[in-house]
KOLVO-864037 format. One record per residue: residue number from 1; residue in three letters; x, y, z of N, C-alpha, C, O, CB in turn. Coordinates in nm, 3 decimals. Last residue first. Glycine has a CB too. Example, Ala and Ser with C-alpha at 12.3 -4.5 7.8 and 13.67 -1.06 7.14 Angstrom:
2
{2; 'SER'; {1.285; -0.225; 0.708}; {1.367; -0.106; 0.714}; {1.290; 0.003; 0.787}; {1.341; 0.114; 0.804}; {1.408; -0.060; 0.572}};
{1; 'ALA'; {1.319; -0.569; 0.780}; {1.230; -0.450; 0.780}; {1.320; -0.330; 0.780}; {1.424; -0.332; 0.846}; {1.131; -0.447; 0.905}};
% end
This chain:
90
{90; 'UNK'; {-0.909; 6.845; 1.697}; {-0.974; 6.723; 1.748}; {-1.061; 6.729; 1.898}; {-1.116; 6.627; 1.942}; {-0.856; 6.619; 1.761}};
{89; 'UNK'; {-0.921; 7.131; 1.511}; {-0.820; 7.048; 1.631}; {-0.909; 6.960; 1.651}; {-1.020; 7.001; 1.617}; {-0.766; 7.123; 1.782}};
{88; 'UNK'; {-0.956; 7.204; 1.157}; {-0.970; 7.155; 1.277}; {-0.936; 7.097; 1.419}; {-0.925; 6.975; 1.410}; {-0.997; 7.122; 1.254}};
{87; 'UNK'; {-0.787; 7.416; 0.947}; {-0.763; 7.294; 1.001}; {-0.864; 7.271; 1.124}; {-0.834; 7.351; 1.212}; {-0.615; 7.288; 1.040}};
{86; 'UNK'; {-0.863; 7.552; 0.652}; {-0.890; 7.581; 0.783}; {-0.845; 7.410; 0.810}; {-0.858; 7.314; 0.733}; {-1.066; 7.652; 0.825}};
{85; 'UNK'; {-0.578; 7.548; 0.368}; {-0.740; 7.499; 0.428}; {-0.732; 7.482; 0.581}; {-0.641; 7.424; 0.640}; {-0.799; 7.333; 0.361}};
{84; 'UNK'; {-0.311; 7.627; 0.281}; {-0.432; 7.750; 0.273}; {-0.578; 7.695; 0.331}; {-0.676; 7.769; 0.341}; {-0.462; 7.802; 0.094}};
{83; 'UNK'; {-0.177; 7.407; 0.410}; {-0.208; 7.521; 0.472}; {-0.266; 7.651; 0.472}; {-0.280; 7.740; 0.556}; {-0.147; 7.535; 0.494}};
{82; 'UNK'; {-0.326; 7.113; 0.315}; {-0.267; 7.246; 0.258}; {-0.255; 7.307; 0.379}; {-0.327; 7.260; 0.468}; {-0.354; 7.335; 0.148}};
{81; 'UNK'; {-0.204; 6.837; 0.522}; {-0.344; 6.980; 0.473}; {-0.229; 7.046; 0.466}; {-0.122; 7.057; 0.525}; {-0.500; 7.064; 0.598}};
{80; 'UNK'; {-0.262; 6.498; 0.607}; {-0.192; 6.592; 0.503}; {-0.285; 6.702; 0.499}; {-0.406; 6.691; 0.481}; {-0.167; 6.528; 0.351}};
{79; 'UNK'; {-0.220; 6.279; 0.900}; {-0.329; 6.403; 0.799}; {-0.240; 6.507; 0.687}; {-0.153; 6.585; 0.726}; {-0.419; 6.542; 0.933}};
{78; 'UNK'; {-0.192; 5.978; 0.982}; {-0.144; 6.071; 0.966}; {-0.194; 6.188; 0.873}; {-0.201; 6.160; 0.753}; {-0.050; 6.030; 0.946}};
{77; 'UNK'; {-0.361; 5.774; 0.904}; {-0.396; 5.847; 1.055}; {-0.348; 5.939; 1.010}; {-0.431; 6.024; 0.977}; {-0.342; 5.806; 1.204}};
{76; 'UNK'; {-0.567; 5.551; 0.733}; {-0.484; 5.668; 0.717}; {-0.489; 5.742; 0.843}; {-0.597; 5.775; 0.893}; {-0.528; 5.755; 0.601}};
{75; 'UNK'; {-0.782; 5.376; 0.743}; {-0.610; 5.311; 0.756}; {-0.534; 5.438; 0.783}; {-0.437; 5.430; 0.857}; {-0.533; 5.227; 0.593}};
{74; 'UNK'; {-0.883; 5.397; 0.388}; {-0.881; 5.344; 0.564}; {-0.812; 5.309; 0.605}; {-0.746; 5.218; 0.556}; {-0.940; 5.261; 0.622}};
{73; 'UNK'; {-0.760; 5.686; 0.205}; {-0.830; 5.507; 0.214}; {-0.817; 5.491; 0.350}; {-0.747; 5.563; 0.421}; {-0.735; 5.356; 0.124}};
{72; 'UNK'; {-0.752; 5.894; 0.050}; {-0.832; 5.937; 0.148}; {-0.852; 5.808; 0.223}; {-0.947; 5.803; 0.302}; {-0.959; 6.008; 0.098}};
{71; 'UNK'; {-0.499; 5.874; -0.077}; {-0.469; 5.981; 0.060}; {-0.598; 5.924; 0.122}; {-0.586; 5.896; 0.241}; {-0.468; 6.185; 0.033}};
{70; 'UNK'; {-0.420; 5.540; -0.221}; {-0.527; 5.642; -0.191}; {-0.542; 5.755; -0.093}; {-0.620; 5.720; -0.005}; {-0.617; 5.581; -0.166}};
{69; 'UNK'; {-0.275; 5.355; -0.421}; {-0.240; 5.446; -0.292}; {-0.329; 5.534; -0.300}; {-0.321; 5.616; -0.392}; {-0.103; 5.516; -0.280}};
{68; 'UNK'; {-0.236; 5.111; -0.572}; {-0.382; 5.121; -0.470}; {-0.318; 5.214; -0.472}; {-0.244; 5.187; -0.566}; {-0.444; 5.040; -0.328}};
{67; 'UNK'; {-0.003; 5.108; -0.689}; {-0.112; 5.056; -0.786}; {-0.239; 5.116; -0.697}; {-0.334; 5.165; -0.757}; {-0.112; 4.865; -0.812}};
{66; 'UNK'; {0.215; 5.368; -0.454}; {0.143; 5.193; -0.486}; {0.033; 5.206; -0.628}; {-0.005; 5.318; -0.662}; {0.014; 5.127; -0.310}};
{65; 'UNK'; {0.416; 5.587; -0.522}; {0.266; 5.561; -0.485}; {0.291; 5.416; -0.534}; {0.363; 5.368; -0.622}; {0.129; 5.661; -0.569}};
{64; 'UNK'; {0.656; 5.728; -0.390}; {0.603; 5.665; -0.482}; {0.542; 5.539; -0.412}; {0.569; 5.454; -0.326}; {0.699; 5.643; -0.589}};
{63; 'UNK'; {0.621; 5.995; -0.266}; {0.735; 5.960; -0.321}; {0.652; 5.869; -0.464}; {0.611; 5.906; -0.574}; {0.844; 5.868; -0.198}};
{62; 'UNK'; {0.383; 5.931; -0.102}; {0.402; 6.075; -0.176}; {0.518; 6.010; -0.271}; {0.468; 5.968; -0.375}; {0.457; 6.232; -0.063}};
{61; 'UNK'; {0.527; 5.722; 0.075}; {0.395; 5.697; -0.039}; {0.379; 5.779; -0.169}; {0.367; 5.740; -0.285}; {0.255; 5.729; 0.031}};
{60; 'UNK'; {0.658; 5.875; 0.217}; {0.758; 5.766; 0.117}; {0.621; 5.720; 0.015}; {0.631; 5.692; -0.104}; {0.851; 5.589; 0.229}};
{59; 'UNK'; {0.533; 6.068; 0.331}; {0.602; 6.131; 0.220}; {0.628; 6.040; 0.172}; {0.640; 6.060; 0.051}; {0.704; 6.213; 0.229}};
{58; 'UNK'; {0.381; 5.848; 0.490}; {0.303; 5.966; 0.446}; {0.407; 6.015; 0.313}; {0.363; 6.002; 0.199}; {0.281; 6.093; 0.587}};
{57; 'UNK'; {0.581; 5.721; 0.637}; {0.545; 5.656; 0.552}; {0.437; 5.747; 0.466}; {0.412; 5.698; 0.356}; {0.505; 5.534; 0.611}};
{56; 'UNK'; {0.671; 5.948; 0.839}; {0.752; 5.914; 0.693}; {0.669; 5.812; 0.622}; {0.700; 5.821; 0.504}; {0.915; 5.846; 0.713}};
{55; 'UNK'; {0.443; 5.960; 0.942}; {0.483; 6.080; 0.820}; {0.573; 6.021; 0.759}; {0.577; 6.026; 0.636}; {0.541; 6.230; 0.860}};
{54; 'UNK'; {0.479; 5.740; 1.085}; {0.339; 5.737; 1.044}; {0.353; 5.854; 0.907}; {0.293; 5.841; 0.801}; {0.222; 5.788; 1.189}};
{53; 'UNK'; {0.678; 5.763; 1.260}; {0.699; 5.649; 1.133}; {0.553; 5.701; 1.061}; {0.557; 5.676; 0.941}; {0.703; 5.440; 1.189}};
{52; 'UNK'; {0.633; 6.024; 1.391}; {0.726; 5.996; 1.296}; {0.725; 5.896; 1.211}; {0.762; 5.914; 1.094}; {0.821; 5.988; 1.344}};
{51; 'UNK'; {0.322; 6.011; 1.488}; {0.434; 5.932; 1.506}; {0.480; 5.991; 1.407}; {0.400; 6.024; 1.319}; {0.433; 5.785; 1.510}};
{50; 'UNK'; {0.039; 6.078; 1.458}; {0.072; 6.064; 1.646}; {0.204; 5.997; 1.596}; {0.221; 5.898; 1.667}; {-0.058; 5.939; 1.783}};
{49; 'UNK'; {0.083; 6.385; 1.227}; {0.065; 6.264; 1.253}; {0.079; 6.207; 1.404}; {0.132; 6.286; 1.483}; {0.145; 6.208; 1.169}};
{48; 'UNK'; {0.111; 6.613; 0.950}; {0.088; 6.599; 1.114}; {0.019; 6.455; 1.132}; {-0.078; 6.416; 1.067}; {-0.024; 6.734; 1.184}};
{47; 'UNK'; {0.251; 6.819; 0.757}; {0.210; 6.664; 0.749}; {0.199; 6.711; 0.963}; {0.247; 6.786; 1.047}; {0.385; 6.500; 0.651}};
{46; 'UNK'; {0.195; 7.099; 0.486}; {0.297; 7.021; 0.633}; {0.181; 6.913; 0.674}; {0.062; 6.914; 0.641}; {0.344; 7.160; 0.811}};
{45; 'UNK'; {0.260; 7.308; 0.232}; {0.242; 7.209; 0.286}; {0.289; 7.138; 0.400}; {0.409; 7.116; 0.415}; {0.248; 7.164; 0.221}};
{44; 'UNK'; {0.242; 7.637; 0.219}; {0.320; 7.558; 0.274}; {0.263; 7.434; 0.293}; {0.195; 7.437; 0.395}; {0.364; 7.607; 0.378}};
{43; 'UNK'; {0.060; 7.894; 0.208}; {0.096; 7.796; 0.134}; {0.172; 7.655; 0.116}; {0.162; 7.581; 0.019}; {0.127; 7.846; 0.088}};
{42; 'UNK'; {0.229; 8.077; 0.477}; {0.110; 8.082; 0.369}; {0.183; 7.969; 0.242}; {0.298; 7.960; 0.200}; {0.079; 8.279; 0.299}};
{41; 'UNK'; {0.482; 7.900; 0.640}; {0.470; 8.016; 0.586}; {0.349; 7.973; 0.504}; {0.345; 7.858; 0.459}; {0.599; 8.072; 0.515}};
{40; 'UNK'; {0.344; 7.798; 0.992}; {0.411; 7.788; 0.858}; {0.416; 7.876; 0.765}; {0.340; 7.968; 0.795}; {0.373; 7.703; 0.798}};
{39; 'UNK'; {0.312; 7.682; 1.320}; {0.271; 7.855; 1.204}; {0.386; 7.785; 1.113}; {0.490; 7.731; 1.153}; {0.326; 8.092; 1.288}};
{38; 'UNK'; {0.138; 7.513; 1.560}; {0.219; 7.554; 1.442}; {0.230; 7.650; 1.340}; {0.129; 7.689; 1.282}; {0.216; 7.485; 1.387}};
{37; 'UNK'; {0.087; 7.482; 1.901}; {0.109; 7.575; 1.779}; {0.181; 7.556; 1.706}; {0.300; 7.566; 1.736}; {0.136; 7.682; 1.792}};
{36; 'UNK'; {-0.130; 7.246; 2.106}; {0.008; 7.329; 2.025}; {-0.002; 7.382; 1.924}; {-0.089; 7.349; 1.842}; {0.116; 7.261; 1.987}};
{35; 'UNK'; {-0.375; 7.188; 2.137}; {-0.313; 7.283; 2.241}; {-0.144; 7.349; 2.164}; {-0.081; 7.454; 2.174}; {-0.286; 7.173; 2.411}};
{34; 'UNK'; {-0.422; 7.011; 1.928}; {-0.424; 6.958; 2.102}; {-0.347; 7.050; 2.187}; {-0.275; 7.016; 2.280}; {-0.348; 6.800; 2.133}};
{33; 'UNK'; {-0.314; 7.271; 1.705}; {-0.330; 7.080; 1.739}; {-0.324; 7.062; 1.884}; {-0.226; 7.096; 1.950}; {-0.185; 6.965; 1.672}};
{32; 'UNK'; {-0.341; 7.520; 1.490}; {-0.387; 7.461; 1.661}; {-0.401; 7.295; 1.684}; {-0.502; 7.225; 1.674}; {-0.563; 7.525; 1.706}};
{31; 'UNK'; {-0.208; 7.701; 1.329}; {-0.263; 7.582; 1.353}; {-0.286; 7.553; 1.492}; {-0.217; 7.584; 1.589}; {-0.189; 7.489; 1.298}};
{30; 'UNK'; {-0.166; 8.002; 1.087}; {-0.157; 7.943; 1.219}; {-0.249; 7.835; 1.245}; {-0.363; 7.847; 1.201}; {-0.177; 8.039; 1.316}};
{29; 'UNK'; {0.059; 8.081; 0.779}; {-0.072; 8.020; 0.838}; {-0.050; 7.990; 0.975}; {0.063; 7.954; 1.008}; {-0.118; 7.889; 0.767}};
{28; 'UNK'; {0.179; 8.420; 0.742}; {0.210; 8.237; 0.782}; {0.082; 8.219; 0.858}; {0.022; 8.284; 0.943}; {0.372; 8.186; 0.904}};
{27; 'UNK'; {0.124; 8.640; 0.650}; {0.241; 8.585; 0.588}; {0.227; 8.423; 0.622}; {0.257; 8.329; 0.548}; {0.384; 8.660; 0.650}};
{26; 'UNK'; {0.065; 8.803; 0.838}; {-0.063; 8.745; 0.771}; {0.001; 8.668; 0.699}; {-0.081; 8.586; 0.656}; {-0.164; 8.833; 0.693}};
{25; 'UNK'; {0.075; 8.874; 1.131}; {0.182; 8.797; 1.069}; {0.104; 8.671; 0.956}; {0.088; 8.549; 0.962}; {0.280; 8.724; 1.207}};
{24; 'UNK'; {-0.147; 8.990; 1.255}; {0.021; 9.062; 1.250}; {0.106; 8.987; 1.185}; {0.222; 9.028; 1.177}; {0.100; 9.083; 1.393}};
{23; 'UNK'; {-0.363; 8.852; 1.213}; {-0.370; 8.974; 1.177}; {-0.206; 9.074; 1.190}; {-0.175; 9.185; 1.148}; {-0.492; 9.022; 1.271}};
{22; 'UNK'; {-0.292; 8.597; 1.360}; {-0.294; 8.635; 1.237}; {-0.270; 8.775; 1.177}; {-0.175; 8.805; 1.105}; {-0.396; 8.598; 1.207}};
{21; 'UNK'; {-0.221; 8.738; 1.628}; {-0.137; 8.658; 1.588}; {-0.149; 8.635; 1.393}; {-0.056; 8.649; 1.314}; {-0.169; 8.528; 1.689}};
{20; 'UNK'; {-0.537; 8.801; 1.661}; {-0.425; 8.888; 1.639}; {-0.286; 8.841; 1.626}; {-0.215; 8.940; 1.607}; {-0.423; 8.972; 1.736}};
{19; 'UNK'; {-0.634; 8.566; 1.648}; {-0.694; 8.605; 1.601}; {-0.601; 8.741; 1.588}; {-0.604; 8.787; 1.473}; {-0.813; 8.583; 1.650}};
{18; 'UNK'; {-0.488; 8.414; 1.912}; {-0.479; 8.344; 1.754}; {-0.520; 8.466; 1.688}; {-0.414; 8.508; 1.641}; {-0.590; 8.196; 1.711}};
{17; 'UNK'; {-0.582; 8.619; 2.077}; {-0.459; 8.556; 2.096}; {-0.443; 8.545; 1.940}; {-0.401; 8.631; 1.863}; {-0.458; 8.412; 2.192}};
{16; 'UNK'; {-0.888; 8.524; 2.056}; {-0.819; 8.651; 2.036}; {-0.674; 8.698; 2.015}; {-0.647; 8.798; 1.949}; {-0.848; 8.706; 2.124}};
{15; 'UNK'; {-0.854; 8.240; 2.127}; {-0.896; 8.270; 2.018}; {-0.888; 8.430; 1.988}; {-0.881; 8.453; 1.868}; {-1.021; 8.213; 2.013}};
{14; 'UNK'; {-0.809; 8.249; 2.420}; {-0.696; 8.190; 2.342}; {-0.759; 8.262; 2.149}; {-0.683; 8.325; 2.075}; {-0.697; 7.962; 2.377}};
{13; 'UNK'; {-1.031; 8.403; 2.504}; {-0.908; 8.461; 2.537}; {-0.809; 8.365; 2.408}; {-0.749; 8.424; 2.318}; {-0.867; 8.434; 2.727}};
{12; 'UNK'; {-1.331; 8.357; 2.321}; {-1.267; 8.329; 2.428}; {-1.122; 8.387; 2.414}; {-1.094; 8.422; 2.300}; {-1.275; 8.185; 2.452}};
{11; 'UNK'; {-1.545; 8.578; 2.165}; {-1.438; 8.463; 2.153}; {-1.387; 8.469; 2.279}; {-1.393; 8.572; 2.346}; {-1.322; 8.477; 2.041}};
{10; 'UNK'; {-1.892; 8.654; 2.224}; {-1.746; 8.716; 2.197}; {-1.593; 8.563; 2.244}; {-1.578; 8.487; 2.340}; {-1.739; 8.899; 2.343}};
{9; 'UNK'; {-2.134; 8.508; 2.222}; {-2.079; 8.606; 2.058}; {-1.919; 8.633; 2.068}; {-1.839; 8.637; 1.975}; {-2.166; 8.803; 2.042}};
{8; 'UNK'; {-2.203; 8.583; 2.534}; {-2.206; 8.520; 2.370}; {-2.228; 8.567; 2.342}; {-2.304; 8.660; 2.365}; {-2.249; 8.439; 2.300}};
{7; 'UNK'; {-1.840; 8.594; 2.703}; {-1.996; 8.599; 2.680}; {-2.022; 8.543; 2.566}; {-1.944; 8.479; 2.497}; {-2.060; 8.732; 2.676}};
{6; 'UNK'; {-1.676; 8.341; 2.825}; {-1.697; 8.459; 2.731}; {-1.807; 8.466; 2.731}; {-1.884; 8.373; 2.753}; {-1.652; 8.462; 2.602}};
{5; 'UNK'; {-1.628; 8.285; 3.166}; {-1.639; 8.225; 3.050}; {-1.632; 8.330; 2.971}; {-1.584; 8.430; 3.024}; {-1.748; 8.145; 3.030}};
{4; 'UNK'; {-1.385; 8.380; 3.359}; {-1.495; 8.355; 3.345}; {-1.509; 8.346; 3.241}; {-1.417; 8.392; 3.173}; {-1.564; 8.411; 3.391}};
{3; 'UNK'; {-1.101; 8.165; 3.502}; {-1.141; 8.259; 3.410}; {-1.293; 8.258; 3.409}; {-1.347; 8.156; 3.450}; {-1.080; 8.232; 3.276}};
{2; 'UNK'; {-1.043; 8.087; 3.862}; {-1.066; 8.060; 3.687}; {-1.105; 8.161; 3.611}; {-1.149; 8.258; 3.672}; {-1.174; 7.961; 3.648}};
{1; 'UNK'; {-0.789; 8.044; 4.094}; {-0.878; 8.139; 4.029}; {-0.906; 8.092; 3.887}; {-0.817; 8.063; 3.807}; {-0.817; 8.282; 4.030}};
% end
């Protein structure tokens, strides 16, 4: 059995979900990556990357920066976001 779509205008099932998930726990940001959930507390910086080596080299940069070290330069997979800025899922 499948779901039927939403109509238009009205959000789909997972996005009502999220959408009262905020509204009860306005305290911590909620994220959506490829289907998984992260909630952090409001303000919270957090790192998301396809690897562990990829964040630690993310904070060891943070640590201390190169002559070059650029967050935004080519090359960069692993994503740094505030958690006060809307995130996008891929």
């Amino acid at each position: 059995m499948t779901a039927a779509p939403a109509a238009a205008g009205q959000p789909g099932g997972d996005d009502l979900t999220a959408r009262i998930f905020r509204a009860l726990y306005q305290e911590f940001d909620l994220r959506a990556i490829n289907g998984t959930y992260v909630v952090v507390p409001k303000g919270t910086r957090w790192l998301a990357g396809p690897s562990l080596g990829d964040i630690a080299r993310r904070i060891s940069d943070h640590d201390h920066p190169g002559p070059a070290a650029s967050p935004a330069g080519p090359g960069q997979i692993a994503a740094t976001t505030s958690s006060a800025q809307p995130s996008a899922a891929p």
